[in-house]
C-alpha positions as a Markdown table, in Angstrom:
| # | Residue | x | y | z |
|---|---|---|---|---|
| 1 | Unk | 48.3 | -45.3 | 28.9 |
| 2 | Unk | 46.6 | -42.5 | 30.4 |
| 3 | Unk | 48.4 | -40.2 | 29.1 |
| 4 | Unk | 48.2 | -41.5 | 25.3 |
| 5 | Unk | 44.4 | -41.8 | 25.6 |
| 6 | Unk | 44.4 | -37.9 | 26.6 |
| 7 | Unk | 46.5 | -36.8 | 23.5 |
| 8 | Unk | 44.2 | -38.9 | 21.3 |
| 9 | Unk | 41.1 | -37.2 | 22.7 |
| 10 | Unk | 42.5 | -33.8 | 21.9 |
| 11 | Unk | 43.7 | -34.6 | 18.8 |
| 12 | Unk | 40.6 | -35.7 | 17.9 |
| 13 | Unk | 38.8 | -32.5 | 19.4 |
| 14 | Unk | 41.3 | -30.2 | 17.5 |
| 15 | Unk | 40.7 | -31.8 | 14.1 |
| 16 | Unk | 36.5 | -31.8 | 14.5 |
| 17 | Unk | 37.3 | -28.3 | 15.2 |
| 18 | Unk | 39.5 | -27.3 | 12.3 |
| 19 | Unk | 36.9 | -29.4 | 10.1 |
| 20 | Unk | 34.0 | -26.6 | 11.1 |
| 21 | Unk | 35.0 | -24.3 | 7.6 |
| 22 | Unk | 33.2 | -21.1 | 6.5 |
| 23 | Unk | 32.4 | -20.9 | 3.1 |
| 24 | Unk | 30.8 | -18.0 | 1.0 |
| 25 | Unk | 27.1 | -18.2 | 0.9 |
| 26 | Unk | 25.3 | -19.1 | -2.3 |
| 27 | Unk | 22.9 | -16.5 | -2.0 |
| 28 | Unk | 24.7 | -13.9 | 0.1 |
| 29 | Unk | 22.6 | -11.4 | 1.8 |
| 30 | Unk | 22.6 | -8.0 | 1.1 |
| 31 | Unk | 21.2 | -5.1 | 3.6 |
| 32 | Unk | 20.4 | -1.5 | 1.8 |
| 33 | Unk | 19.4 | 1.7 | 3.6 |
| 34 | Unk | 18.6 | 4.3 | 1.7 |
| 35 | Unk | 17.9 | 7.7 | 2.9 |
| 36 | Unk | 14.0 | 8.9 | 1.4 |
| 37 | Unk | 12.1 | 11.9 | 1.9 |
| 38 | Unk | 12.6 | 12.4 | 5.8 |
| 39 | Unk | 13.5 | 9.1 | 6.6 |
| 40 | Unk | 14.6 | 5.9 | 5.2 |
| 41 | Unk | 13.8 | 2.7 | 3.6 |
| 42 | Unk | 15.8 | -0.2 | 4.6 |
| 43 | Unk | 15.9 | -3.2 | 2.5 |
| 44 | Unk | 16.3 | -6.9 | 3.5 |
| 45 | Unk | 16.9 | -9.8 | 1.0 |
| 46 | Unk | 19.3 | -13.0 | -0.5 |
| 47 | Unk | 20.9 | -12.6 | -4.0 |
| 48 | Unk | 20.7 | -15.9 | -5.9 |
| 49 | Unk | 22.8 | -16.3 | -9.2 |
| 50 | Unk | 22.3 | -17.4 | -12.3 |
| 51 | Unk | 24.8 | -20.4 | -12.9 |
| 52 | Unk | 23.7 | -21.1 | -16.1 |
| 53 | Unk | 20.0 | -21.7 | -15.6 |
| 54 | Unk | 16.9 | -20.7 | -17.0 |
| 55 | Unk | 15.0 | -18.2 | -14.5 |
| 56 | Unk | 11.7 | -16.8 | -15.2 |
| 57 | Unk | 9.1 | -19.8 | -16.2 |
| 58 | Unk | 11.8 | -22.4 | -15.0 |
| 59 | Unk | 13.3 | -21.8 | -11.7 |
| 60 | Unk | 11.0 | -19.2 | -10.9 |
| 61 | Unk | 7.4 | -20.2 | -12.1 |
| 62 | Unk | 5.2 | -18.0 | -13.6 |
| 63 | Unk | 2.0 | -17.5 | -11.8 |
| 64 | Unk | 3.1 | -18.1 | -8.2 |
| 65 | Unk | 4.3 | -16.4 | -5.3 |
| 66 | Unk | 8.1 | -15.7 | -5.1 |
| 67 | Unk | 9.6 | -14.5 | -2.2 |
| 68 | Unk | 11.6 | -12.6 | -3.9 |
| 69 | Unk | 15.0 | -13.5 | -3.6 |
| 70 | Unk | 16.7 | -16.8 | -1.5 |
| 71 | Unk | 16.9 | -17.8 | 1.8 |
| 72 | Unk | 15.0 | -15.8 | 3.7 |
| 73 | Unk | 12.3 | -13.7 | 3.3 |
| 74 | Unk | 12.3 | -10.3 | 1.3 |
| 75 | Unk | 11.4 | -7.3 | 4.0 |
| 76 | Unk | 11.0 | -3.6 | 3.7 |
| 77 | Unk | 11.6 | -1.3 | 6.2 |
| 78 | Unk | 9.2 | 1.8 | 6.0 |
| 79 | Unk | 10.7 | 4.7 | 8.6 |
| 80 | Unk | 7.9 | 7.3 | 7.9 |
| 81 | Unk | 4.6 | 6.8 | 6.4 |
| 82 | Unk | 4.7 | 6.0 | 2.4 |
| 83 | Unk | 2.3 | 5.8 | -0.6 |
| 84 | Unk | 2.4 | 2.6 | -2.8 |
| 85 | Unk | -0.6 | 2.1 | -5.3 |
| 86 | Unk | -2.6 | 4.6 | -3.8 |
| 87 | Unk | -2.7 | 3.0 | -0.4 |
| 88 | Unk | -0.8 | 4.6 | 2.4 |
| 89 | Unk | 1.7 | 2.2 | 4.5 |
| 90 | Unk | 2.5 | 3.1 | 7.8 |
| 91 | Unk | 5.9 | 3.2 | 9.3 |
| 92 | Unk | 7.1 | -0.5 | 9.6 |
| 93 | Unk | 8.3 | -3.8 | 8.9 |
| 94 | Unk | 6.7 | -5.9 | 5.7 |
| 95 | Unk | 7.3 | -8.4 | 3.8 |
| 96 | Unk | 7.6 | -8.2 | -0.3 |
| 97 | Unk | 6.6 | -10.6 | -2.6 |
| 98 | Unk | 5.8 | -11.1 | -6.2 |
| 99 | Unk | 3.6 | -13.1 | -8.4 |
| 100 | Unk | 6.2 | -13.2 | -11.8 |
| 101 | Unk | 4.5 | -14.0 | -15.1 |
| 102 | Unk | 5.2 | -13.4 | -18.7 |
| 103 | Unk | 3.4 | -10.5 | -19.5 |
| 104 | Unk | 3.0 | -8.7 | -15.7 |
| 105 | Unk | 4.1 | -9.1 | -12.5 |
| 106 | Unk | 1.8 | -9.1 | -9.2 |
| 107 | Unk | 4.1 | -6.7 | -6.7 |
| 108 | Unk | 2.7 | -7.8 | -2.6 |
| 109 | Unk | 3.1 | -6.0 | 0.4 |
| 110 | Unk | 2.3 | -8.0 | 3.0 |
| 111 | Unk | 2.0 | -8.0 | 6.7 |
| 112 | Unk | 3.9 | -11.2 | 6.5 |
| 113 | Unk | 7.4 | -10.8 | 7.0 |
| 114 | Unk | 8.4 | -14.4 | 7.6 |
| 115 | Unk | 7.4 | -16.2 | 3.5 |
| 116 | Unk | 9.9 | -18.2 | 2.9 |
| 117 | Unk | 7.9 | -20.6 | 0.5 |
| 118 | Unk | 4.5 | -20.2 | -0.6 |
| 119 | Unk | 2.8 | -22.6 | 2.0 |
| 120 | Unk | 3.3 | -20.0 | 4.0 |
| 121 | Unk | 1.6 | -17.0 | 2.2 |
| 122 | Unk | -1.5 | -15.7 | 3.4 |
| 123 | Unk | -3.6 | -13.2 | 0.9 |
| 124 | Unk | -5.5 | -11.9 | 3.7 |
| 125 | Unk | -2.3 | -10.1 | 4.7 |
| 126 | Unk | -1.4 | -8.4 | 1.8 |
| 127 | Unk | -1.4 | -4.3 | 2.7 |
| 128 | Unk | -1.1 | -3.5 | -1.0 |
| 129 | Unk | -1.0 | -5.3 | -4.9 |
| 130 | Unk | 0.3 | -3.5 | -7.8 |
| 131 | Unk | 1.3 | -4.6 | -11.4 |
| 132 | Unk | 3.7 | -4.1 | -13.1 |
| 133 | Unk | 5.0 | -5.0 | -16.7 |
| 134 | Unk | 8.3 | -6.5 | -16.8 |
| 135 | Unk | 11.1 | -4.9 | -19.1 |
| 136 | Unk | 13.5 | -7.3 | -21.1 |
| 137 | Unk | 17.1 | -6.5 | -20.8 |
| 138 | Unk | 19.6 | -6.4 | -23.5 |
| 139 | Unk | 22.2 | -8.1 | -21.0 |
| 140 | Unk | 22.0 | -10.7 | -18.1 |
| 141 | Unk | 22.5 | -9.9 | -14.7 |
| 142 | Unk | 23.7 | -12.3 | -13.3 |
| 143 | Unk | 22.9 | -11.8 | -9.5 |
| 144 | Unk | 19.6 | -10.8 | -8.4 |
| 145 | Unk | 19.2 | -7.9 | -7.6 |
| 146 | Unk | 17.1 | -5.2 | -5.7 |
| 147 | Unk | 18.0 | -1.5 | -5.8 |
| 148 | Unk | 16.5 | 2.1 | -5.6 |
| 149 | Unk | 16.4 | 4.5 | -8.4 |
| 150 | Unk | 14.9 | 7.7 | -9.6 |
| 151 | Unk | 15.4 | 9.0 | -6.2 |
| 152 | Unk | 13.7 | 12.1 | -5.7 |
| 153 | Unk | 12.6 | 14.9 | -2.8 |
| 154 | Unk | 8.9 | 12.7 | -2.6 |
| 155 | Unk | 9.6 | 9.9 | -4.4 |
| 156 | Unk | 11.4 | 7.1 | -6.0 |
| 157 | Unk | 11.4 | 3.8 | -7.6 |
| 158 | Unk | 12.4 | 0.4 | -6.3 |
| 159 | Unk | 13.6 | -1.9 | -9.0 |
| 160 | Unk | 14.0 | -5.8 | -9.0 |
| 161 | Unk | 16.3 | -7.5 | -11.5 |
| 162 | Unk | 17.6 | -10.9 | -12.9 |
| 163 | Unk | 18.5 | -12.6 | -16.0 |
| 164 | Unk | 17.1 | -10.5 | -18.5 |
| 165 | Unk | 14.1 | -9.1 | -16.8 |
| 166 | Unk | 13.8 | -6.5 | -14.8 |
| 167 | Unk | 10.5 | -4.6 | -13.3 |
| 168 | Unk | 9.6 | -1.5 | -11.0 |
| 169 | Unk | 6.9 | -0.1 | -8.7 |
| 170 | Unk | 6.9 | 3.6 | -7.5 |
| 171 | Unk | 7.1 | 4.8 | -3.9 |
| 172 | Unk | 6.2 | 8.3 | -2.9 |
| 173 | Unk | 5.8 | 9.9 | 0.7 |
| 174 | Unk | 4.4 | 13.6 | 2.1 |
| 175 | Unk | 7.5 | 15.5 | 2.3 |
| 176 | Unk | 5.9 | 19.1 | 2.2 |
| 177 | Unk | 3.7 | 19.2 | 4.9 |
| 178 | Unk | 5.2 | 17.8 | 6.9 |
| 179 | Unk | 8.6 | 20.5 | 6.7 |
| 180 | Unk | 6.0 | 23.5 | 6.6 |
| 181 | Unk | 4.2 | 22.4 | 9.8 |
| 182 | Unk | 8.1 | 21.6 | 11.1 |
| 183 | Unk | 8.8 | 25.2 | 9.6 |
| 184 | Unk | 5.7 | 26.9 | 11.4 |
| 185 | Unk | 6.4 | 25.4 | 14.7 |
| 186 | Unk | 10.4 | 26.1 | 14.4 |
| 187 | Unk | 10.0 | 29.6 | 13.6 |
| 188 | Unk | 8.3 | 30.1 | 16.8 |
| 189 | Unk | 11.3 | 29.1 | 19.0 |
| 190 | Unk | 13.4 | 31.0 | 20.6 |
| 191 | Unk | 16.2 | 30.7 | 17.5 |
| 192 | Unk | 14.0 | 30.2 | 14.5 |
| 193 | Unk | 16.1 | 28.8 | 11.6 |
| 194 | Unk | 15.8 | 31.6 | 9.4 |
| 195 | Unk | 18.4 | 30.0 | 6.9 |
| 196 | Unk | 16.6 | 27.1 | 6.6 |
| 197 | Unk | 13.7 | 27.4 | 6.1 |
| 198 | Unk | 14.2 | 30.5 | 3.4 |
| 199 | Unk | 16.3 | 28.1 | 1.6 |
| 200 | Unk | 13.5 | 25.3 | 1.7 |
| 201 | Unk | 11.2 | 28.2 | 0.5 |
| 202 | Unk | 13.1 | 29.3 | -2.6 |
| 203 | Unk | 13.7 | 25.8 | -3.3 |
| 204 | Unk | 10.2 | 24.8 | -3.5 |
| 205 | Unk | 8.2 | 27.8 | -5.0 |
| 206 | Unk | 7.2 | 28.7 | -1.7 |
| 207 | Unk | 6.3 | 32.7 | -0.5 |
| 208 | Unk | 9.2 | 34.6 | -2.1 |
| 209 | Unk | 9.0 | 37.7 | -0.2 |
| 210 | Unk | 8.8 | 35.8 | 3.3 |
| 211 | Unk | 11.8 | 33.8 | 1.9 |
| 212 | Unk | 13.7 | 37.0 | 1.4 |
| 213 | Unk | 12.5 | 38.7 | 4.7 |
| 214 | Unk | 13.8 | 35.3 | 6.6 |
| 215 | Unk | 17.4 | 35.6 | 4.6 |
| 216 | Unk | 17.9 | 39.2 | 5.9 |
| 217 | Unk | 17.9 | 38.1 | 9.4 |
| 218 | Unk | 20.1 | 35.4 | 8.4 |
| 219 | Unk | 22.5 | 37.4 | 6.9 |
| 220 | Unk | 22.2 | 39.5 | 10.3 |
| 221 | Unk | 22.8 | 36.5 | 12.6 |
| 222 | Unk | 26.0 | 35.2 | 10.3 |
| 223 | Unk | 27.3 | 38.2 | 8.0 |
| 224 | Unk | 30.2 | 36.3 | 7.0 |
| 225 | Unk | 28.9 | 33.4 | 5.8 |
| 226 | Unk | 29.4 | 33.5 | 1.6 |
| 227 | Unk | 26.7 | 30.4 | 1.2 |
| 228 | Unk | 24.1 | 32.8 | 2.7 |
| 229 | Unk | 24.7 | 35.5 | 0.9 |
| 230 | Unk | 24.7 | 33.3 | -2.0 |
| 231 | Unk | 21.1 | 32.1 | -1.3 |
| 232 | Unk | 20.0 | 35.5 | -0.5 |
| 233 | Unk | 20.8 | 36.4 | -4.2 |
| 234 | Unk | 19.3 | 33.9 | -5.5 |
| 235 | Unk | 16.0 | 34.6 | -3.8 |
| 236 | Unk | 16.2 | 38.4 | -4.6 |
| 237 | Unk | 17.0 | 37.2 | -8.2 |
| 238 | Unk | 13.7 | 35.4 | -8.1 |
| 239 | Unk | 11.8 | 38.3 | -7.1 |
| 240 | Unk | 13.1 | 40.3 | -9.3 |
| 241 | Unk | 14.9 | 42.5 | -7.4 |
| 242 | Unk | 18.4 | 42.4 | -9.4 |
| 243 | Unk | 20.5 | 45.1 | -8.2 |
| 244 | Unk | 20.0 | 43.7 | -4.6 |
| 245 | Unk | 20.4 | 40.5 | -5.8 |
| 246 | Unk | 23.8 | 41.2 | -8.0 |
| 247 | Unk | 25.2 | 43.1 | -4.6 |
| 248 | Unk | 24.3 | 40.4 | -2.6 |
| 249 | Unk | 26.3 | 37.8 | -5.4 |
| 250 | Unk | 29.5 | 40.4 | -4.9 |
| 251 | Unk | 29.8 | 40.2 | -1.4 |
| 252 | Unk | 29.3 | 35.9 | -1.1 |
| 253 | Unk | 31.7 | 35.8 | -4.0 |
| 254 | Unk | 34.2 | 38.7 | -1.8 |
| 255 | Unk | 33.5 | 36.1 | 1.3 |
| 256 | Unk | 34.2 | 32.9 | -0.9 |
| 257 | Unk | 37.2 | 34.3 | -1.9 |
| 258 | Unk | 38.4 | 35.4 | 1.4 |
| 259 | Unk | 37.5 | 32.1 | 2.5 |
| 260 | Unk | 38.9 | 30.3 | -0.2 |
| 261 | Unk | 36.4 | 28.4 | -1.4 |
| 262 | Unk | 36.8 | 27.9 | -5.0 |
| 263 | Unk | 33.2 | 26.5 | -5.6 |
| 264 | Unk | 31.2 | 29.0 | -4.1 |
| 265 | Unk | 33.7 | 31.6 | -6.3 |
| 266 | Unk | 32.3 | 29.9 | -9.6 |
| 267 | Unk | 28.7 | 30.2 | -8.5 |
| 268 | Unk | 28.6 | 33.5 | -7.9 |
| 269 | Unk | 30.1 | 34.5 | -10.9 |
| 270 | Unk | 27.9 | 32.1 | -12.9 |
| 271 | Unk | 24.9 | 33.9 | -10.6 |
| 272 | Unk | 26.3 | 37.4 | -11.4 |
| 273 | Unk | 26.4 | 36.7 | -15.6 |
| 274 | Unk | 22.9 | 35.9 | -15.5 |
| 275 | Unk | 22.3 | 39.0 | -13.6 |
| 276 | Unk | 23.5 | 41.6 | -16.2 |
């Protein structure tokens, strides 16, 4: 008797156990880090779907706060200091929410990163407001959806999505300082990264003729690297120095080739047609 009463028990334990199924979320959640000036912005949220319903005005209300997605609350993850509506964020953890409406859109970002309803939202912790007019698409999305665009060296654009609307609020952050201090400080070390920071240099309209001076001693330091050679023609190009610049082409394309690196090849000699 014993015996049958134990077998029953664990049948009935295994089948409570096999009964415990995973199914795919509704609104599954979706993590996005995204590389952004010096740092990075990580984003938190829940993608509802459409299924057939009517979103803006109907399942989302116009005029009230959203959190922004299902589930859980929406959060951003600033890793250096940014810029959103003229007020400067500091490195951290908010919440974002939205007010949707018809004609505009409210765009929070709040202190609170726990909104789940709007019960729970509290103005006073709002770090930032900024509009922004909604866009109609000439599809549906079906999934909502959040996502980074326009991506740029200071900049870029975060965009939310559904049904047929979709809006967007700009992010920028202080890139250039903050590399030219990093710039002043490295090239007082005792290996100053001449490479580098020539390269940032010509890239961004900076001191030519330092830039130049810096890709000399880089040149020194690594003579058989093609891709510096290749920058250093560029920045004598810039100068205006061509006949340096168009020797300086010929030896990172000699270098490329010897190193078989078909890409750097095709620069040069797209470098060197402009030179003539």
């Amino acid at each position: 008797m014993k015996k049958l009463f134990l077998a029953f028990a664990l049948f009935a334990i295994g089948t409570v156990a096999n009964a415990q199924l995973k199914t795919p979320a509704p609104s599954p959640a979706q993590n996005v880090k995204q590389d952004f000036g010096l740092s990075s912005i990580e984003l938190a949220y829940c993608r509802p779907v459409m299924k057939g319903r009517k979103i803006f005005g109907d399942l989302v209300p116009f005029g009230n706060v959203w959190r922004t997605g299902a589930n859980a609350a929406t959060t951003l993850t600033f890793g250096d200091e940014v810029t959103i509506g003229g007020k400067k964020i500091p490195a951290g953890k908010y919440g974002l929410l939205t007010i949707p409406d018809k004609n505009l859109w409210t765009i929070i970002i709040s202190k609170q990163t726990n909104v789940t309803s709007p019960s729970l939202y509290k103005p006073e912790e709002d770090v930032v407001r900024v509009t922004a007019k909604p866009v109609v698409l000439p599809i549906s999305v079906e999934s909502f959806t959040i996502s980074f665009h326009d991506i740029q060296r200071e900049s870029c654009k975060i965009y939310i999505v559904w049904d047929k609307t979709a809006v967007s609020f700009p992010v920028t952050t202080d890139v250039d300082s903050k590399v030219m201090a990093s710039i002043d400080a490295a090239m007082k070390s005792e290996k100053p990264p001449y490479f580098q920071a020539a390269a940032y240099y010509l890239e961004n309209n900076k001191d030519i003729k330092k830039a130049n001076e810096w890709f000399a001693k880089a040149v020194e330091l690594n003579p058989n690297a093609y891709w510096v050679w290749y920058q250093q023609a560029k920045g004598l190009a810039k100068a205006g120095k061509t006949t340096e610049a168009r020797a300086a082409a010929q030896k990172s394309r000699q270098l490329a080739v010897e190193g078989k690196n078909n890409d750097y090849v095709t620069l040069n000699d797209k470098l060197l047609a402009e030179l003539k």
